[in-house]
C-alpha positions as CSV (number, residue, x, y, z in Angstrom):
1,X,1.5,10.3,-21.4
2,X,4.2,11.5,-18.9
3,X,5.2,9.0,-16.6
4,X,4.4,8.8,-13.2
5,X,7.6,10.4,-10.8
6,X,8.1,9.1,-7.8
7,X,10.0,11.7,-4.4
8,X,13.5,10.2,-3.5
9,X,14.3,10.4,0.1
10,X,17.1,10.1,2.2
11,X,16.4,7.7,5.4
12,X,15.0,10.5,7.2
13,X,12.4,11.1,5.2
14,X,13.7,14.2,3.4
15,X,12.8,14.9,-0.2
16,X,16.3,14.5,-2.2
17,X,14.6,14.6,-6.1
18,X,12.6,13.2,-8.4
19,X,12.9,10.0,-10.4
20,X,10.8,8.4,-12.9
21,X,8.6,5.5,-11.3
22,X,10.3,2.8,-13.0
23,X,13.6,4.2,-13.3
24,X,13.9,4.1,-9.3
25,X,12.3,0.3,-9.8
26,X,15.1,-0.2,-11.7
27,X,17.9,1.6,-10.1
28,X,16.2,0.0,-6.1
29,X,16.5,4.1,-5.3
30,X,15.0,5.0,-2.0
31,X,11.6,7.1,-2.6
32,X,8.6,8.1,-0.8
33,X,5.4,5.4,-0.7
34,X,2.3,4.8,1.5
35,X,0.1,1.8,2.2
36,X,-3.9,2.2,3.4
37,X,-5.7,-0.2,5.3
38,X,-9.3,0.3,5.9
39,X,-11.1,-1.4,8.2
40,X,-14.9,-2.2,9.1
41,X,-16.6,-1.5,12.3
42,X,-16.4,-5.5,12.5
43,X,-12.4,-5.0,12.8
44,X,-12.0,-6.5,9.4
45,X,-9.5,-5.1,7.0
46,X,-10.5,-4.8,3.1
47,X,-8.0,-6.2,0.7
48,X,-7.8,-6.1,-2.9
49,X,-5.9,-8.4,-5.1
50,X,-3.8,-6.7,-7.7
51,X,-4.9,-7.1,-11.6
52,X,-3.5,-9.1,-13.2
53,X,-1.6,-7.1,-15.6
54,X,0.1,-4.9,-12.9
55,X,3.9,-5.2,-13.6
56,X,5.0,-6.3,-10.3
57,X,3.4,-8.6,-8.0
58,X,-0.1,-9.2,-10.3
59,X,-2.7,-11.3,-8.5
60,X,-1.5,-11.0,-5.3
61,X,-3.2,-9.7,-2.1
62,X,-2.3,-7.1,-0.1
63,X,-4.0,-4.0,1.5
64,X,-6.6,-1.8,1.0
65,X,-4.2,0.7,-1.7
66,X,-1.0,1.7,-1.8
67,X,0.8,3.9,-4.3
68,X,3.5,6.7,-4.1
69,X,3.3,10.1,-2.9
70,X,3.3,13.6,-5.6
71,X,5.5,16.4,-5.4
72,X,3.6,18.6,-3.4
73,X,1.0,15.9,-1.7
74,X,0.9,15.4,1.5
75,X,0.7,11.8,3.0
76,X,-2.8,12.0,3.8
77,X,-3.8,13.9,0.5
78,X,-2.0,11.1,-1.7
79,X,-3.8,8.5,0.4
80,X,-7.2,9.7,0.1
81,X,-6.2,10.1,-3.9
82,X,-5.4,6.6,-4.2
83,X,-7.8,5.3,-2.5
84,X,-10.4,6.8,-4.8
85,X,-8.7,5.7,-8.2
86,X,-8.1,2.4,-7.3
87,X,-11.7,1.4,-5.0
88,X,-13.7,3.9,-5.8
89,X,-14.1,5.7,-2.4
90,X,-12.8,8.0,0.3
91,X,-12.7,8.0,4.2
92,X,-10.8,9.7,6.9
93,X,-7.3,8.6,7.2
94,X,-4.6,8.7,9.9
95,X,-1.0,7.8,9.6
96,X,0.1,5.5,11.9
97,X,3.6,4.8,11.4
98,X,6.5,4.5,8.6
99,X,9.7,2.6,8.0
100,X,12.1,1.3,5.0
101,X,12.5,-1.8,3.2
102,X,14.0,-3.0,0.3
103,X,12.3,-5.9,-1.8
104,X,13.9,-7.3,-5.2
105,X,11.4,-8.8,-7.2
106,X,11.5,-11.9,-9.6
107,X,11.3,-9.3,-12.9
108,X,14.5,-7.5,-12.0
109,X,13.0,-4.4,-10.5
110,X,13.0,-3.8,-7.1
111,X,11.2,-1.8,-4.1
112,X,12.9,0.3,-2.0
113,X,10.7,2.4,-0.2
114,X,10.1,4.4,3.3
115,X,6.8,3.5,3.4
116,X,3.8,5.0,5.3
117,X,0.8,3.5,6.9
118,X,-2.4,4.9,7.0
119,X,-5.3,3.9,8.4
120,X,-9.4,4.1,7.8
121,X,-12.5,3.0,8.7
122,X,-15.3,2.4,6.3
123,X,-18.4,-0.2,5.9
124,X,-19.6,0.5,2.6
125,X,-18.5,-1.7,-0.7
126,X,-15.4,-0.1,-2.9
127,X,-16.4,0.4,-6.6
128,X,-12.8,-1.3,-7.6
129,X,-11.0,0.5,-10.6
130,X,-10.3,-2.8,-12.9
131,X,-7.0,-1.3,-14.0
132,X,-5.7,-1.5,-10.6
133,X,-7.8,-4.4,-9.1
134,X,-9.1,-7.5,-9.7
135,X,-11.2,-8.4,-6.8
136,X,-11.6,-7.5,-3.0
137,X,-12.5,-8.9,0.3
138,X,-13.0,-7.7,4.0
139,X,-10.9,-10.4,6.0
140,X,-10.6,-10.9,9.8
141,X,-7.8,-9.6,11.3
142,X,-6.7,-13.2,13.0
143,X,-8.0,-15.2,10.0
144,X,-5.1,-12.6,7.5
145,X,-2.6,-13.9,10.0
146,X,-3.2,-17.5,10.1
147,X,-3.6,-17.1,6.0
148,X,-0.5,-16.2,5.8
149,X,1.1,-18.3,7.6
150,X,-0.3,-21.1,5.9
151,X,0.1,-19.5,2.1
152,X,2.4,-16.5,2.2
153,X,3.0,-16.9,-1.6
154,X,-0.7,-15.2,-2.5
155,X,0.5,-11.9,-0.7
156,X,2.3,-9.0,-1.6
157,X,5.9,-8.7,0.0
158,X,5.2,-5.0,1.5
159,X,1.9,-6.6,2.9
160,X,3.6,-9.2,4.4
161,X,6.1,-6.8,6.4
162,X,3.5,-4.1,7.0
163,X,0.9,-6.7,8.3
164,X,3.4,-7.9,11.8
165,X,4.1,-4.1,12.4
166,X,0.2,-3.0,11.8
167,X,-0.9,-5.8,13.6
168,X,0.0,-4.2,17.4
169,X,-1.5,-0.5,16.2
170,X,-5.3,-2.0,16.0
171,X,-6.3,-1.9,19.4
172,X,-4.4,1.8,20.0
173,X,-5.3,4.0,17.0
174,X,-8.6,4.8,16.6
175,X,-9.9,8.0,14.5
């Protein structure tokens, strides 16, 4: 099986080449990514804990999906795509916002990625892919902040940065 390739960018956003997935893990090169968050109609955001035998951050929470982008794929096209494989549904989804950070991990591979956020709304349950997930939850909005402040080890590092910025969009973007 081919592995997965991954768009570099410059920090504007503009497509520079292609890399393998881990190679640009490996080599912290900056490349395309996106993060979902879906929400309920009681302004609670589904998370999902990573399986445990993801190669980076296993067992950790963090949003609704996130993966990287295809050649070809538009943001909202990839989302939608991700979303299915990894919970098992689709919804409308708008971006929101995007920026860049750079986090090393503990196994020598690091992200560096101009991530963007999307956003959905949805009220069903997700039929989780167990490859990708290992459980998920619908959390208040006030009660994801407060958690992690009190146990930030339990969350994913993109979350964690994502989660102040995405935090002032709820009341203002609306589908």
């Amino acid at each position: 099986m081919k592995e997965e390739q991954v768009i570099l960018v410059n920090a504007n956003d503009e497509p520079i080449g292609l890399m393998n997935k881990l190679e640009a893990h490996e080599k912290a090169v900056l490349h395309r990514a996106f993060s979902v968050f879906v929400l309920n109609d009681k302004n609670e955001v589904m998370l999902q804990q990573r399986a445990h035998h993801k190669y980076h951050s296993p067992l950790l929470w963090t949003n609704t999906c996130c993966s990287h982008q295809r050649a070809g794929e538009t943001n909202i096209q990839a989302g939608k795509r991700r979303l299915e494989e990894e919970m098992g549904f689709v919804t409308e989804l708008k971006e929101l916002f995007h920026f860049i950070y750079k986090a090393p991990f503990d196994n020598g591979l690091t992200e560096h990625e101009l991530d963007h956020v999307m956003i959905g709304y949805y009220n069903g349950e997700p039929a989780i892919n167990p490859e990708e997930v290992e459980r998920w939850k619908w959390m208040d909005i006030e009660a994801i902040r407060e958690d992690m402040k009190n146990q930030p080890e339990i969350y994913t590092v993109w979350f964690k940065i994502i989660f102040d910025e995405f935090y002032h969009y709820l009341e203002d973007h609306k589908l």
